[in-house]
PAPAVO-381009 format. One line per 5 residues: their letters; for each residue x, y, z of N, C-alpha, C, O. Coordinates in Angstrom, 1 decimal. Each point is the difference from the previous one (the first is absolute). Layout:
A = X/Y/Z/X/Y/Z/X/Y/Z/X/Y/Z ~ ...
end
This chain:
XXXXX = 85.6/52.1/9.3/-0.1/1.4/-0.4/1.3/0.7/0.6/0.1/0.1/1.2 ~ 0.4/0.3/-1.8/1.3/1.2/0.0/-0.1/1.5/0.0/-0.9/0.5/-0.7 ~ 1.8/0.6/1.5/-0.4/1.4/-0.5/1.3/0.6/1.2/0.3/-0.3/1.1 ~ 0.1/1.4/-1.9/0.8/1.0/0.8/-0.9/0.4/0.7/-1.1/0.1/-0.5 ~ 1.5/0.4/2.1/-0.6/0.3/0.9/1.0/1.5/0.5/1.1/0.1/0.3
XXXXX = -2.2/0.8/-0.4/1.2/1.9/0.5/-1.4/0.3/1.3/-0.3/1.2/-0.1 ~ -0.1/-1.7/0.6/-0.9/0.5/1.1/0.6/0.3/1.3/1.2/-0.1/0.2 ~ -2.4/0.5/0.9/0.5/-0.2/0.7/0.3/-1.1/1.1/0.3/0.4/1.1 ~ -0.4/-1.4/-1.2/-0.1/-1.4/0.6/1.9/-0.3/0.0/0.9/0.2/-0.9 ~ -0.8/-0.7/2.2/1.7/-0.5/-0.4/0.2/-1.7/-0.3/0.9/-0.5/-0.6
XXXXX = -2.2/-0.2/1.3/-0.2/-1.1/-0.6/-1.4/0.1/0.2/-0.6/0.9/0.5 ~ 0.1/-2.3/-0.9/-1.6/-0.7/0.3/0.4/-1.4/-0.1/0.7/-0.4/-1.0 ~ -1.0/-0.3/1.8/0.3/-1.5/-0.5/-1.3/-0.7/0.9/-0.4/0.2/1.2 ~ -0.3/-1.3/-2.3/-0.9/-0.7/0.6/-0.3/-1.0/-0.7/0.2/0.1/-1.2 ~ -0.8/-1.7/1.7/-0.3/-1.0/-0.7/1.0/-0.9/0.5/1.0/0.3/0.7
XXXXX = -1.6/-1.5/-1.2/1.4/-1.3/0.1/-0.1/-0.9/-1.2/0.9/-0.7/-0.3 ~ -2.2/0.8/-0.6/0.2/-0.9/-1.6/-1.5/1.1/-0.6/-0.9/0.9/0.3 ~ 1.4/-1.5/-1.5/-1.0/0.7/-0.9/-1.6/-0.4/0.0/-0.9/0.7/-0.4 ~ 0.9/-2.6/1.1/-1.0/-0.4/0.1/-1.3/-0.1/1.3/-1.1/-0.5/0.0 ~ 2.1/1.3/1.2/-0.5/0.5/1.1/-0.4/1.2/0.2/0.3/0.9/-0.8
XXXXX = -0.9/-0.7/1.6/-1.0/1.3/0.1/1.2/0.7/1.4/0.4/-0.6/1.0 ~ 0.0/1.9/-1.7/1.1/0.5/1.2/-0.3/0.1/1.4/-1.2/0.3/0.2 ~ 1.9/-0.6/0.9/-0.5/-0.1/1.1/0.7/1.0/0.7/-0.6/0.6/0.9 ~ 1.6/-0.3/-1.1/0.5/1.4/0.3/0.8/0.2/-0.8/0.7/-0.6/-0.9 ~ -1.0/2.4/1.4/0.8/0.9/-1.3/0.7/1.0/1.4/-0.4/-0.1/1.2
XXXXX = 1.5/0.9/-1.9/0.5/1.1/0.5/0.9/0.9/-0.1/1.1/-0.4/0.1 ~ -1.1/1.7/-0.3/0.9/1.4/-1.0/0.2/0.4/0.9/-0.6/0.0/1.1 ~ 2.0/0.6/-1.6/0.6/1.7/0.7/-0.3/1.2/-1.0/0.3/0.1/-1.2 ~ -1.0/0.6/2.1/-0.4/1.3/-1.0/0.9/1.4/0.1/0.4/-0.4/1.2 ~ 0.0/1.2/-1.3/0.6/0.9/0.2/-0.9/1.2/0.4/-0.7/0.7/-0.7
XXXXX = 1.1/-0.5/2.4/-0.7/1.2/0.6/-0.9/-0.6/0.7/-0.5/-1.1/-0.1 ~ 0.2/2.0/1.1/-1.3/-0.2/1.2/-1.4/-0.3/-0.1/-0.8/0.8/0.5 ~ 0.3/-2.3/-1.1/-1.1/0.1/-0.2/-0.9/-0.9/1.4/-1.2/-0.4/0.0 ~ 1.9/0.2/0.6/-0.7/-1.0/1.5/-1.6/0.4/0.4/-0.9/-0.8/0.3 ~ 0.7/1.8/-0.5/-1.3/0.7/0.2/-1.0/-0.3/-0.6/-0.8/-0.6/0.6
XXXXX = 0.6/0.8/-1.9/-0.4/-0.2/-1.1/0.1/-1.6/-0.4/-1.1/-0.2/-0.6 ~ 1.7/-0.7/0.6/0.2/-1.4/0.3/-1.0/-0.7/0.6/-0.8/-0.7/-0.6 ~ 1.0/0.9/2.3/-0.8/-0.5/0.8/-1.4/0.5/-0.2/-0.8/-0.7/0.4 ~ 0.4/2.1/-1.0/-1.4/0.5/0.1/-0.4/-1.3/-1.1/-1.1/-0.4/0.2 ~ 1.6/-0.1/-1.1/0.2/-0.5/-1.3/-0.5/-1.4/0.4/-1.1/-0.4/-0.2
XXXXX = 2.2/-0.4/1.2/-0.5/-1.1/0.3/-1.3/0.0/0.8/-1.0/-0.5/-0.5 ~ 1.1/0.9/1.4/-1.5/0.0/0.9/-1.1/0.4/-0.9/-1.1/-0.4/0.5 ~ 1.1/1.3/-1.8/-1.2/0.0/-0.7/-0.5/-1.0/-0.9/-1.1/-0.3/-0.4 ~ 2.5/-0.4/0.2/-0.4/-1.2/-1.1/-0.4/-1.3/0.8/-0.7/-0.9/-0.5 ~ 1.1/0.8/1.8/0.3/-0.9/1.2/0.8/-1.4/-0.6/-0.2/-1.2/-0.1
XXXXX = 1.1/2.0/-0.2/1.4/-0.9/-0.3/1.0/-0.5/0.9/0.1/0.9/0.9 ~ 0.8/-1.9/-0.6/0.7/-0.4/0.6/1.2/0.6/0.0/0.7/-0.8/-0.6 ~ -0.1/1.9/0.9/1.3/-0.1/-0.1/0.4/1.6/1.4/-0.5/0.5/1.0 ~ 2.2/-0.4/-2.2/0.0/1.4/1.6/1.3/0.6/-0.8/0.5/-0.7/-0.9 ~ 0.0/1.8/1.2/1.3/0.8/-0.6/0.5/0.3/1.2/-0.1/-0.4/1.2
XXXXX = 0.9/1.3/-1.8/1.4/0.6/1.2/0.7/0.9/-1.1/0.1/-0.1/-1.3 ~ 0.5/1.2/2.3/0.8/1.2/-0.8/1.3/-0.4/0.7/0.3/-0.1/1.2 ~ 0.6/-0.2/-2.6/1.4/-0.2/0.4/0.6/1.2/-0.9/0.2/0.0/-1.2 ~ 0.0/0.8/2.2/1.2/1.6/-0.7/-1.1/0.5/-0.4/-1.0/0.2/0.7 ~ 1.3/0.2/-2.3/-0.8/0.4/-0.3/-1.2/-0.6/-1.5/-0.5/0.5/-0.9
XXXXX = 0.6/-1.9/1.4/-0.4/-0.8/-0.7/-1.3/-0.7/0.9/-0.1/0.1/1.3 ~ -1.2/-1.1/-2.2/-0.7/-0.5/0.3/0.2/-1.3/-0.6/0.5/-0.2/-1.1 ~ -1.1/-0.8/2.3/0.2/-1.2/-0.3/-1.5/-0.5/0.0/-0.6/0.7/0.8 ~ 0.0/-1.6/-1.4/-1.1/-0.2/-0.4/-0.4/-1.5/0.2/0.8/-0.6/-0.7 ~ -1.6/-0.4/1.4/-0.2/-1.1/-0.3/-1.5/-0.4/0.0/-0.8/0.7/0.6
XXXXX = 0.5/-1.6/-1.2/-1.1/-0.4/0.0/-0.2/-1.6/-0.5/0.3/-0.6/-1.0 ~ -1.0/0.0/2.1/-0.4/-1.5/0.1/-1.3/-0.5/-0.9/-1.0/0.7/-0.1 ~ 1.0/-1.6/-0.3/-1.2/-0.2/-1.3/-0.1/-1.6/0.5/0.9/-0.4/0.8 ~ -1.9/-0.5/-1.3/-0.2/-1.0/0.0/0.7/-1.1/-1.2/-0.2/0.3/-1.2 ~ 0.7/-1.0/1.3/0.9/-0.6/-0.7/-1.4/-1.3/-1.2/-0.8/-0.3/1.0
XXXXX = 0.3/-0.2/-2.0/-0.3/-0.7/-0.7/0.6/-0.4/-1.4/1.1/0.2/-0.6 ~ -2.3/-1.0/0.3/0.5/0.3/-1.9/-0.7/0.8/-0.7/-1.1/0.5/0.2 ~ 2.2/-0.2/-1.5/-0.7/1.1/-0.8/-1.1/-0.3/-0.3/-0.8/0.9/0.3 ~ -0.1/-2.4/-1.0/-0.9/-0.7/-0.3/-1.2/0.6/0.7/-1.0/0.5/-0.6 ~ 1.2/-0.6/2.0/-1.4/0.8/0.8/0.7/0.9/0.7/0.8/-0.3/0.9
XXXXX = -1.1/1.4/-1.3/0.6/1.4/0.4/-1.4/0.1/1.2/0.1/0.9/0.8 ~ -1.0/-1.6/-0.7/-0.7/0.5/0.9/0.2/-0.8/1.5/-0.8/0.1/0.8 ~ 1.9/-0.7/-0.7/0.7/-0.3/1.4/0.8/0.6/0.3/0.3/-0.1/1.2 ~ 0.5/1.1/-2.2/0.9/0.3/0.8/-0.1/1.8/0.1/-1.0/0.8/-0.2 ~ 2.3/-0.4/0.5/0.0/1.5/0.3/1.3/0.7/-0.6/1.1/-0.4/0.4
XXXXX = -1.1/1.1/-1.0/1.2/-0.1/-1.2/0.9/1.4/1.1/-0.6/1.1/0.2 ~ 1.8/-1.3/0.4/0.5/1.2/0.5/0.6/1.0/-0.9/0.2/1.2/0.2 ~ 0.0/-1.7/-1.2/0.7/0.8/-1.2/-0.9/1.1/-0.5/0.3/1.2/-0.1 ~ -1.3/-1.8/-0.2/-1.3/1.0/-0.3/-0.3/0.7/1.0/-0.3/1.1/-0.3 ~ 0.3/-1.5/1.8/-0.4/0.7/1.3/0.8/1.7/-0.3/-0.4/1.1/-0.3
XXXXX = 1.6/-1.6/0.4/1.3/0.8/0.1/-0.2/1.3/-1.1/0.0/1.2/0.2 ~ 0.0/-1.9/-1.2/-0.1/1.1/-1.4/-1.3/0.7/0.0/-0.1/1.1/-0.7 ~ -1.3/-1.6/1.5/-0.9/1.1/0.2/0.6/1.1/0.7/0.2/1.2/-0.4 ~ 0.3/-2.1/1.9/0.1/1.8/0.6/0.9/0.9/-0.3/-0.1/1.2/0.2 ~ 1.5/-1.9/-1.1/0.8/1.3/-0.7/-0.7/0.6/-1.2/0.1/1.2/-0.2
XXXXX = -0.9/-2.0/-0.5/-1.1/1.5/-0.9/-0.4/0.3/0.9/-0.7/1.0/-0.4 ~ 0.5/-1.0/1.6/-1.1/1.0/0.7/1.3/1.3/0.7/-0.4/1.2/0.1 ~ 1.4/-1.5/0.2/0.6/1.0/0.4/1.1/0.1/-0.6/0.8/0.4/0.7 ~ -0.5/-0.5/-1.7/1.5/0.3/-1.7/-0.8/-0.1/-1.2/-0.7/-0.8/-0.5 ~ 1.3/2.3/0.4/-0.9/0.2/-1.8/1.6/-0.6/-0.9/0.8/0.8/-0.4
XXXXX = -0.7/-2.3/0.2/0.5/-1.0/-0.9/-0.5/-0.7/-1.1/-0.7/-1.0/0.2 ~ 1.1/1.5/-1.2/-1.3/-0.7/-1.0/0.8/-0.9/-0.5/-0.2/0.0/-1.2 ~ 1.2/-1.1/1.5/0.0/-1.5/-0.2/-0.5/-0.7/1.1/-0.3/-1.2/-0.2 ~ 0.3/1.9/1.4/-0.7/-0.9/0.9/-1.3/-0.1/-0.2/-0.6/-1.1/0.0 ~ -0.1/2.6/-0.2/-0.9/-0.1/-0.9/-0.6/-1.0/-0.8/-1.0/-0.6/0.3
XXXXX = 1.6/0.5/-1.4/-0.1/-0.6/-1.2/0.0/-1.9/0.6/-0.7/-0.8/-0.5 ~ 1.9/0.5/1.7/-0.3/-1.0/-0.1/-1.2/-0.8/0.9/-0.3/-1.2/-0.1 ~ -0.3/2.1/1.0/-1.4/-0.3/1.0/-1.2/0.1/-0.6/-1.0/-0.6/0.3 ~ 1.3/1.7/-1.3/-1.0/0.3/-1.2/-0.7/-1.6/-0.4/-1.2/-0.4/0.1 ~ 2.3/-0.2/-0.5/0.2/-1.0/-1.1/-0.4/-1.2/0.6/-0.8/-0.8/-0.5
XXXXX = 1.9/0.7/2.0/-0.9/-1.3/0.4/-0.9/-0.3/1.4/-0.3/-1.1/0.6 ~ 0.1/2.5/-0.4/-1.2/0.0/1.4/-1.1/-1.0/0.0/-0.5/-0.4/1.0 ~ 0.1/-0.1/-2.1/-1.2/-0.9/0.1/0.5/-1.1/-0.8/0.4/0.1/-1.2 ~ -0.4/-1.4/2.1/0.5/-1.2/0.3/-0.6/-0.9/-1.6/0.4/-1.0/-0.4 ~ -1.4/1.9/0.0/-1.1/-1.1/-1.6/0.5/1.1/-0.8/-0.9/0.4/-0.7
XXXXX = 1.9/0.4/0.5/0.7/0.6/-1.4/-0.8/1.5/-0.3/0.3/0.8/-0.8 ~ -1.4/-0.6/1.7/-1.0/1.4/-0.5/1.0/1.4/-0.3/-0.2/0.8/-0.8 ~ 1.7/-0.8/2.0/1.2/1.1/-0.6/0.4/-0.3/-1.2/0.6/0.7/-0.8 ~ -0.9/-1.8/0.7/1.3/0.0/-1.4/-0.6/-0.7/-1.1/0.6/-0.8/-0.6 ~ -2.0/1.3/0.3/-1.5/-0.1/-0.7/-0.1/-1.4/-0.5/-0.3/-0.2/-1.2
XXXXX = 0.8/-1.0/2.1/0.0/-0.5/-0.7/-1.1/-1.1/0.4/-0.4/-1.0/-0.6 ~ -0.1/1.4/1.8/-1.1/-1.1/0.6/-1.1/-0.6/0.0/-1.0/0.7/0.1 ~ 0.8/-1.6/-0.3/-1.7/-0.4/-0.7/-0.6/-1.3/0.8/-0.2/-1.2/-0.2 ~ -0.2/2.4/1.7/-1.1/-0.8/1.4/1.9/-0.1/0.2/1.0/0.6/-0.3 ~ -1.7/-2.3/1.3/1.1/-0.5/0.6/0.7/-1.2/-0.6/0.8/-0.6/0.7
XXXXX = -1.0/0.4/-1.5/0.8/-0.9/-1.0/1.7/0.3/0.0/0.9/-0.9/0.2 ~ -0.8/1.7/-0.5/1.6/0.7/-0.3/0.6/0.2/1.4/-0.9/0.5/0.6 ~ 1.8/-0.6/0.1/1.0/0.9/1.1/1.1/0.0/-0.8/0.5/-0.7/-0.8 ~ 0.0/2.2/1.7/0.8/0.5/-0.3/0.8/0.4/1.6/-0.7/0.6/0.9 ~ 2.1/-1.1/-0.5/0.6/0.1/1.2/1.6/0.5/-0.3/0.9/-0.7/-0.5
XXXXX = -1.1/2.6/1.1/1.7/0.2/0.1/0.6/-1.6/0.9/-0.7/0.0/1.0 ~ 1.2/-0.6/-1.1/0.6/-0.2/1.1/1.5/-0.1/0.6/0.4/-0.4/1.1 ~ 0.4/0.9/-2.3/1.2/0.9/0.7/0.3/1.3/-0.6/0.1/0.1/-1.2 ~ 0.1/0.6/2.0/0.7/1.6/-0.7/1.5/0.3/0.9/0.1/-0.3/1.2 ~ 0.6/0.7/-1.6/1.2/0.8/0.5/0.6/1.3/-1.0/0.6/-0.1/-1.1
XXXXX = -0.9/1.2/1.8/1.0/0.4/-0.3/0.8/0.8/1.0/-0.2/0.4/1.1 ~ 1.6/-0.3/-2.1/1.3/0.7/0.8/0.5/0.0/-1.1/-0.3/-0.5/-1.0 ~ 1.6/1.7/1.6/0.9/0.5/-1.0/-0.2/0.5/-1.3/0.9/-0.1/-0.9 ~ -2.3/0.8/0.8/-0.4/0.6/-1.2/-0.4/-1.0/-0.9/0.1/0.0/-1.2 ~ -0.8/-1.0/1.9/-0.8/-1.2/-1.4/-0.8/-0.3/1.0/-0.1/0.2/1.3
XXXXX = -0.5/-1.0/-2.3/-1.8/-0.8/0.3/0.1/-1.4/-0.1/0.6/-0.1/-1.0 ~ -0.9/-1.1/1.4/-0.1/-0.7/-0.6/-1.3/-0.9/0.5/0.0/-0.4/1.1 ~ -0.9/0.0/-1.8/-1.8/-0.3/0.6/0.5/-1.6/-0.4/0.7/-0.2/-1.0 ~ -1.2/-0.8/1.8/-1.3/-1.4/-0.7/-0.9/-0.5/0.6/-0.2/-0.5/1.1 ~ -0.6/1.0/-2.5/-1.2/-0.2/0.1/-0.6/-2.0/-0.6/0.5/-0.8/-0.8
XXXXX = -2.0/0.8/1.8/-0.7/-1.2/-0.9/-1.3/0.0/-0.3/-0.9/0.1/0.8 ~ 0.9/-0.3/-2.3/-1.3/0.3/0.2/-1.0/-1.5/-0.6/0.3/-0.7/-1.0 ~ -1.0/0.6/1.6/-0.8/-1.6/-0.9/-1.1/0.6/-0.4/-0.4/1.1/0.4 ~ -0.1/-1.9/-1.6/-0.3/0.7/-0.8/-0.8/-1.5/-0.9/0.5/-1.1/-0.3 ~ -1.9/1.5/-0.1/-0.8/-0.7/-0.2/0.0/-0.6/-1.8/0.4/0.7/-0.9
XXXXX = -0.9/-2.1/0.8/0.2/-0.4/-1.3/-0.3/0.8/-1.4/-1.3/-0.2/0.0 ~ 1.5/0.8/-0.7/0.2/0.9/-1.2/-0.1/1.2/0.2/-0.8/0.8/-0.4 ~ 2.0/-0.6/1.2/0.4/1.6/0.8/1.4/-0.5/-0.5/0.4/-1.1/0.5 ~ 0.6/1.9/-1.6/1.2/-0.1/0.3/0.9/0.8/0.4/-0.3/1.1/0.3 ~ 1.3/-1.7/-0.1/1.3/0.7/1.2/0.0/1.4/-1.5/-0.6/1.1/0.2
XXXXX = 1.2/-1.3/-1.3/0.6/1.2/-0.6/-1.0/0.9/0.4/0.5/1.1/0.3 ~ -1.9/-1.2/-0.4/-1.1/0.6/0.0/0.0/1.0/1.1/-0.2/1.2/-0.2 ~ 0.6/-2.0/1.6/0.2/0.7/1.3/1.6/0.4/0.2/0.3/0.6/1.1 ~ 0.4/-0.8/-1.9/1.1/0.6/0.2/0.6/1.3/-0.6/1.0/0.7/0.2 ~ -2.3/-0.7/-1.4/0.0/1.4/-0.8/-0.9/1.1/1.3/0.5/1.0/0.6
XXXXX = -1.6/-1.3/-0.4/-0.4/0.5/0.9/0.5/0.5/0.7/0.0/1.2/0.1 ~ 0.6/-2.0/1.0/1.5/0.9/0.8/0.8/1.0/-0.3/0.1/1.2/0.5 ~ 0.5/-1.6/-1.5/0.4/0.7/-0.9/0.0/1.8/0.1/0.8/0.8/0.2 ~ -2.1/-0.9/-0.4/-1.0/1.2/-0.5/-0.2/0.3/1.6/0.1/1.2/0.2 ~ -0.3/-2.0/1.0/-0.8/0.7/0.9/2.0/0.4/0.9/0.1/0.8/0.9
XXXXX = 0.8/-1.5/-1.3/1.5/0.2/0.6/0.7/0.9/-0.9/0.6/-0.8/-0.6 ~ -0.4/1.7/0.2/0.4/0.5/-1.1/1.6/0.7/0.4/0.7/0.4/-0.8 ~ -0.5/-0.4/1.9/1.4/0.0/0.8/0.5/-0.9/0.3/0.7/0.1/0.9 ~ -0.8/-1.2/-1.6/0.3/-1.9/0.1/0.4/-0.5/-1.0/-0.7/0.2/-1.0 ~ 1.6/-0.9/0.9/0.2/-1.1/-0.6/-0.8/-1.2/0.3/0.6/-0.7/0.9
XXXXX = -1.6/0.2/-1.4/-0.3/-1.1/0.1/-0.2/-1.2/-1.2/-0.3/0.0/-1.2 ~ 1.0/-1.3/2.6/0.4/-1.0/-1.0/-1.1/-1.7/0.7/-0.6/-0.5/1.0 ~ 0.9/0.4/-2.0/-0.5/-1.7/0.4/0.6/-1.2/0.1/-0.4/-0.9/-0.7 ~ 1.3/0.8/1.6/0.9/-1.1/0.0/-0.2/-1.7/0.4/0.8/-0.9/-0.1 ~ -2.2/1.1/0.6/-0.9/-1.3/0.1/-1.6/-0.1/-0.5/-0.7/1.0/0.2
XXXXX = 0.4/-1.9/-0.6/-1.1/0.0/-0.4/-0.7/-1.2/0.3/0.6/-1.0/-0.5 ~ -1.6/0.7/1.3/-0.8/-1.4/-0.4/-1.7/0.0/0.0/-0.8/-0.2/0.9 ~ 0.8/0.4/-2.2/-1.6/-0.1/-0.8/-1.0/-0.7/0.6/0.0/-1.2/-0.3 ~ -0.8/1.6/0.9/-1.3/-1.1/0.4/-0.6/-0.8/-1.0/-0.3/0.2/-1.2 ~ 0.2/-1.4/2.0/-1.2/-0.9/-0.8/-0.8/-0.1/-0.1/-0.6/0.3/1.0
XXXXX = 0.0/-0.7/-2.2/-1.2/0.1/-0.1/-0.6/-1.8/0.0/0.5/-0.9/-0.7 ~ -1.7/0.6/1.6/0.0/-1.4/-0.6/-1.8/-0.5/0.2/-0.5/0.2/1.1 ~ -0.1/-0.7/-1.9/-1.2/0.0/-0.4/-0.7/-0.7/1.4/0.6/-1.0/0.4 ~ -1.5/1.3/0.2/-1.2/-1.0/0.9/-0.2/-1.1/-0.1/-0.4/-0.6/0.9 ~ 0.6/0.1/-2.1/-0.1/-1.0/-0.2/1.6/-1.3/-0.1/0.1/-1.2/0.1
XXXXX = 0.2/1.6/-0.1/1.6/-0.4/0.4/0.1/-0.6/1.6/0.0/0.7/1.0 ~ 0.1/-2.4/-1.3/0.3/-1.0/1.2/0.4/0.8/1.3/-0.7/0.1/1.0 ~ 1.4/0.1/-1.1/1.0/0.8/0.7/-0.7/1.3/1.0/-0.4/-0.1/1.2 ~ 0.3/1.0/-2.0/-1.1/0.5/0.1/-1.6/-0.6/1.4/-0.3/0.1/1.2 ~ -0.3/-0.8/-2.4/-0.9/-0.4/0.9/0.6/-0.9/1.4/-0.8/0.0/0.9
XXXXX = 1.7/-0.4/-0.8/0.3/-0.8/1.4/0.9/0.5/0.7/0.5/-0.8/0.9 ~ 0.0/2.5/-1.0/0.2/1.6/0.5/-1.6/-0.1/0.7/-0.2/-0.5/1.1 ~ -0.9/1.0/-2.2/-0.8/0.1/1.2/-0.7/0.1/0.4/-0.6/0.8/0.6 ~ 0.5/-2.8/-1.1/-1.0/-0.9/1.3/1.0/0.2/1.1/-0.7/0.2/1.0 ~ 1.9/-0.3/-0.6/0.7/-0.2/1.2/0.0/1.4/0.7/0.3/0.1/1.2
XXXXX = -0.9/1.0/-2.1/-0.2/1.3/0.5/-1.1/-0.6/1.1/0.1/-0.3/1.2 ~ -1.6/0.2/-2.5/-0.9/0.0/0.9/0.1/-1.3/1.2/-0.5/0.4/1.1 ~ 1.0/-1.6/-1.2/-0.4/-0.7/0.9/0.7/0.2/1.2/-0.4/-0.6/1.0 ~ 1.5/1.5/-1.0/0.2/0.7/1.2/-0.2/1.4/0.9/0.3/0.2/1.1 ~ -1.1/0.9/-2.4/-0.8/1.2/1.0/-1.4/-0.3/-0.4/-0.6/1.0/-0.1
XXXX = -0.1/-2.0/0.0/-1.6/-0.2/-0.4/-0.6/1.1/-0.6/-1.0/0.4/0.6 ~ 1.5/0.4/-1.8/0.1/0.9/-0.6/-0.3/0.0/-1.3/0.6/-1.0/-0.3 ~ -1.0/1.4/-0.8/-0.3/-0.4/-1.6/1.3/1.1/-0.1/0.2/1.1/0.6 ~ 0.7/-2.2/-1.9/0.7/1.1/-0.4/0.0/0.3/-1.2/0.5/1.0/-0.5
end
């Protein structure tokens, strides 16, 4: 996802692949917000800390690093970050983009159905008046990408978004060799029915 950026942010940069869950993020915001920050982290009880350099804020925040796959190991700092500037900058791309992917199974970006689906910023930067996001999202057997990329679409509407990778899940019947000796080797090592 792409987008001119006129806010007030002088950068934001966070993530290390599109397939990891960000483990840290961190912006310079323009103007004294230290106050309002820290009230921010200790209410969310987030890892991180700022500093006022001039007359600028610097912003960081520490997240738990996983894969996009199970968003429920990890701790996305990118998302950490972009709550507390909606909470103290009225920015409606920052807005638009926390909106979109605060919840890890697609519910911002209406695309969620249970936990089947994730959806993980897991890099954003911007500087110098642009945006540039990647995202991953997996995405269950007859769910298609155009399908969730129109969706975006619609929920990014300050974005260019594109799809420059794709890889379709499979589908493959219970009954399929393969299959079954997946998981007997399941069960014969958590003594579990699977």
């Amino acid at each position: 996802c792409r987008s001119a950026y006129f806010g007030s942010l002088i950068y934001l940069k966070g993530g290390v692949q599109p397939n990891v869950i960000s483990p840290y993020a961190e912006c310079e915001i323009k103007g004294n917000y230290v106050s309002l920050v820290l009230e921010k982290i200790s209410e969310y009880n987030y890892d991180g800390c700022c500093r006022l350099e001039g007359e600028n804020t610097f912003i960081s925040i520490n997240g738990k690093a996983g894969h996009a796959s199970r968003p429920e190991h990890g701790e996305n700092a990118s998302i950490y970050l972009l709550r507390i500037l909606n909470d103290i900058v009225d920015d409606r791309y920052l807005k638009e983009i926390y909106d979109t992917f605060y919840d890890a199974y697609g519910k911002g970006a209406d695309i969620s159905d249970g936990d089947r689906l994730t959806l993980n910023l897991g890099i954003i930067n911007i500087a110098d008046g642009s945006t540039e996001m990647f995202i991953d999202c997996r995405y269950p057997y007859g769910t298609g990408s155009d399908y969730l990329s129109e969706k975006l679409k619609i929920k990014l509407k300050d974005f260019t978004v594109e799809l420059p990778y794709d890889d379709e899940p499979t589908y493959v019947e219970d009954s399929d060799p393969y299959v079954k000796a997946l998981k007997k080797a399941y069960e014969d090592v958590t003594h579990e029915e699977c």
